[in-house]
C-alpha positions in Angstrom: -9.2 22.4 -18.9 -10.9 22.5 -15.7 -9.9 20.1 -12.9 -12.7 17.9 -12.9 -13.0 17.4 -16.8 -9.4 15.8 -16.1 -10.2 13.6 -13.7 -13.0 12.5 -15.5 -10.4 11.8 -18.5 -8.2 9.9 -16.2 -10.9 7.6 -15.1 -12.6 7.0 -18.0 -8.7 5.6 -19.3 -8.3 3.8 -16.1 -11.5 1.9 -16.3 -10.8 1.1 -19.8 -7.4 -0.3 -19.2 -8.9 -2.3 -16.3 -11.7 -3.6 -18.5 -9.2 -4.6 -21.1 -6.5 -6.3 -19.2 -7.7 -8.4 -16.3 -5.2 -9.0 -13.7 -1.7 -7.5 -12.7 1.3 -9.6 -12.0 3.6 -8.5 -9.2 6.8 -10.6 -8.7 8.1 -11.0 -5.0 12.1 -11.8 -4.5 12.7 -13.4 -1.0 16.1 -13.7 0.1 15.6 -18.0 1.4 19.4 -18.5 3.1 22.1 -16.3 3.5 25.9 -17.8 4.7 28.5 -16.0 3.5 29.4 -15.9 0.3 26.6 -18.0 -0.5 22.7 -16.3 -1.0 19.7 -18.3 -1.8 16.9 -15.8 -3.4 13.1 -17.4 -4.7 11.2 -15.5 -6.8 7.2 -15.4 -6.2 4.0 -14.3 -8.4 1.3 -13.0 -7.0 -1.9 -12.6 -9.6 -3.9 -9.8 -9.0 -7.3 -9.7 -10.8 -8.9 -6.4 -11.5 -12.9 -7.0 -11.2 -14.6 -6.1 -14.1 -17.2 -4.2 -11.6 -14.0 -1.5 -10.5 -13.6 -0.9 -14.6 -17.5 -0.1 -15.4 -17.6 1.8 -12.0 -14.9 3.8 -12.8 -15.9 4.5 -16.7 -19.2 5.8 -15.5 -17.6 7.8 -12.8 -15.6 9.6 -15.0 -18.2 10.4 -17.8 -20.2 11.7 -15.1 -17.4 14.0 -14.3 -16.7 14.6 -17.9 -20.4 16.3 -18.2 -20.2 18.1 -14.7 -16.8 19.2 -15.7 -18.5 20.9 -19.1 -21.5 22.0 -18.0 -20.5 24.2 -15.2 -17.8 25.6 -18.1 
């Protein structure tokens, strides 16, 4: 397979994972207090969304390198 044709694979997959699921958790740990023995840690979520704009953009960018990718083959 030619290098573009694969990139064009790998965003058409991309944008359809980020059409389908539509934000990414990320958990944070903190250490809060530290004496000794004795360690205090928090735990914090950040929500990422995933614009449904960045999923269609990258579906169409990688059809479009899906067709360059096999008509210069």
């Amino acid at each position: 397979m030619r290098p573009l044709m694969i990139l064009g694979i790998v965003l058409v997959i991309a944008g359809i994972v980020a059409l389908v699921v539509p934000y990414i958790v990320v958990t944070d740990t903190k250490q809060v207090l530290d004496l000794g023995p004795l360690s205090v840690e928090a735990k914090e979520q950040r929500v990422i969304p995933i614009p449904a704009v960045a999923g269609i953009v990258a579906v169409v960018a990688g059809l479009a390198c899906v067709f360059m990718g096999r008509r210069r083959a």
